[in-house]
Every structure is written in structure tokens, then in C-alpha cells.
C-alpha positions in Angstrom: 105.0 131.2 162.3 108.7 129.9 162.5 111.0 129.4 160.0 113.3 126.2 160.5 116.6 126.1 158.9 116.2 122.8 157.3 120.2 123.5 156.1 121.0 123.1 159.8 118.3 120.2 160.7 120.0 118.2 158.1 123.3 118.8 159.6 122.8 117.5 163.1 120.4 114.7 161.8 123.6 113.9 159.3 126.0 114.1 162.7 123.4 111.6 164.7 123.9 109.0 162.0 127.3 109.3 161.9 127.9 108.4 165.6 125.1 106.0 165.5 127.7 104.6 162.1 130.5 105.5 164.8 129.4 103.3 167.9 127.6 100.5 165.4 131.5 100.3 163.6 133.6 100.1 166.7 131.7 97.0 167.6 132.2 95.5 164.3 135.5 96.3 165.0 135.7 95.4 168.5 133.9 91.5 167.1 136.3 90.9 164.2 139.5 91.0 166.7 137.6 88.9 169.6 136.8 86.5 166.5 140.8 86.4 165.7 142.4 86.9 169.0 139.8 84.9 171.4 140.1 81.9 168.9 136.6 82.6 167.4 135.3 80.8 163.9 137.8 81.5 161.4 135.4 81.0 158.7 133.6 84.4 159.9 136.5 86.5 159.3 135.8 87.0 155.6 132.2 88.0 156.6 133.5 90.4 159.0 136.5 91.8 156.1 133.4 92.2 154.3 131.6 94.0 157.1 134.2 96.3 157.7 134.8 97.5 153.9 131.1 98.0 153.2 131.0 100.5 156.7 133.9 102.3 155.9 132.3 103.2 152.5 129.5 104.4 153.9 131.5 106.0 156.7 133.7 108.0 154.3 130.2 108.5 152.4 128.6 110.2 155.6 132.0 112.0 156.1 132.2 113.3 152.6 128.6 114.5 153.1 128.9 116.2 156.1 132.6 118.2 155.7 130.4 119.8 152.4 128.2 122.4 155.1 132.0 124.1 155.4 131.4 124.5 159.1 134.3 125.7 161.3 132.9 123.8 164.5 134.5 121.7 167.8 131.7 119.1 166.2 133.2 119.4 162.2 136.7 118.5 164.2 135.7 115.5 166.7 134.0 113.7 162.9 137.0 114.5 161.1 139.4 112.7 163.8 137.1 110.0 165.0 136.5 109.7 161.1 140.4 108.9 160.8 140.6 107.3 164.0 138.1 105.1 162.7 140.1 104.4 159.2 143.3 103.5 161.1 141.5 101.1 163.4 140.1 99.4 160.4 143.5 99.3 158.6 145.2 97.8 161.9 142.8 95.5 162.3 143.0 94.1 158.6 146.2 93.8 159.1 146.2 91.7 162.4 143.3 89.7 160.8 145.4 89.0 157.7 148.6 87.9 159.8 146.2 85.3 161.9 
């Protein structure tokens, strides 16, 4: 009978939700700055400021989770800079949503 490394399963089941977090936050992203720039409903902009924050908790929560396996991987380095990548895009576009 096999032994599974559940230590392991966990890890790429942790790295699936994060891009699924990834791809599901760039849109949010990607909607907040047509809503501003395209001349969308200005009253959805504090919905989306509140979309953003509550994603890059859990974001920086999936993050947190996954840099504790320790693991020296190309994979451990693509989360850590999409994970920043990520936090700069959300800053910026606070920013630009604030000035609007």
C-alpha cells in the first residue's frame, strides 16, 4: 500500500488556491480601474475598496501559510513575487481610485 505525503498534498492544494486567489484578484483589480477610468458607477467604488482589502487579507493569509513549508522552490519564488506584485497593484490602484 502507498504512503501519500499529505505534508506535500497540502502544499500544492495550498499553491492551487492561491493562483485561483491570484487570477480571481487581478480581475477585481482589473474591474475597480474600468469602474474609475471607463467612467463606471462611482458609487461601486467603495464596494470594490472593500473588495480589494478583504482579498489582500486573505492573500497575505494564503502567503503567510504557504512560505511556513520552508521550501527552496522556482514555485516558493513565482508566490512570493506575484504575492508582492499583487500588493503593489492593489496599493496603485487605491491610489488612482482615491485621486478620481
Amino acid at each position: 500500500m502507498k504512503r501519500y505525503d499529505v505534508r506535500h498534498i497540502a502544499f500544492h492544494v495550498l499553491i492551487g488556491i492561491y493562483f485561483v486567489w491570484f487570477f480571481v484578484f487581478a480581475a477585481l483589480i482589473a474591474m475597480a480601474l474600468m469602474n474609475v477610468l471607463g467612467h463606471g458607477n462611482p458609487a461601486l467604488s467603495p464596494v470594490f475598496m472593500l473588495w480589494m482589502f478583504l482579498n489582500l487579507v486573505m492573500g497575505t493569509a494564503l502567503f503567510i501559510v504557504i512560505r511556513l513549508f520552508r521550501q527552496e522552490t522556482v514555485l516558493n519564488r513565482i508566490v512570493l513575487y506575484t504575492y508582492f506584485l499583487m500588493a503593489a497593484a492593489t496599493v496603485t490602484t487605491v491610489l488612482i481610485v482615491q485621486a478620481a
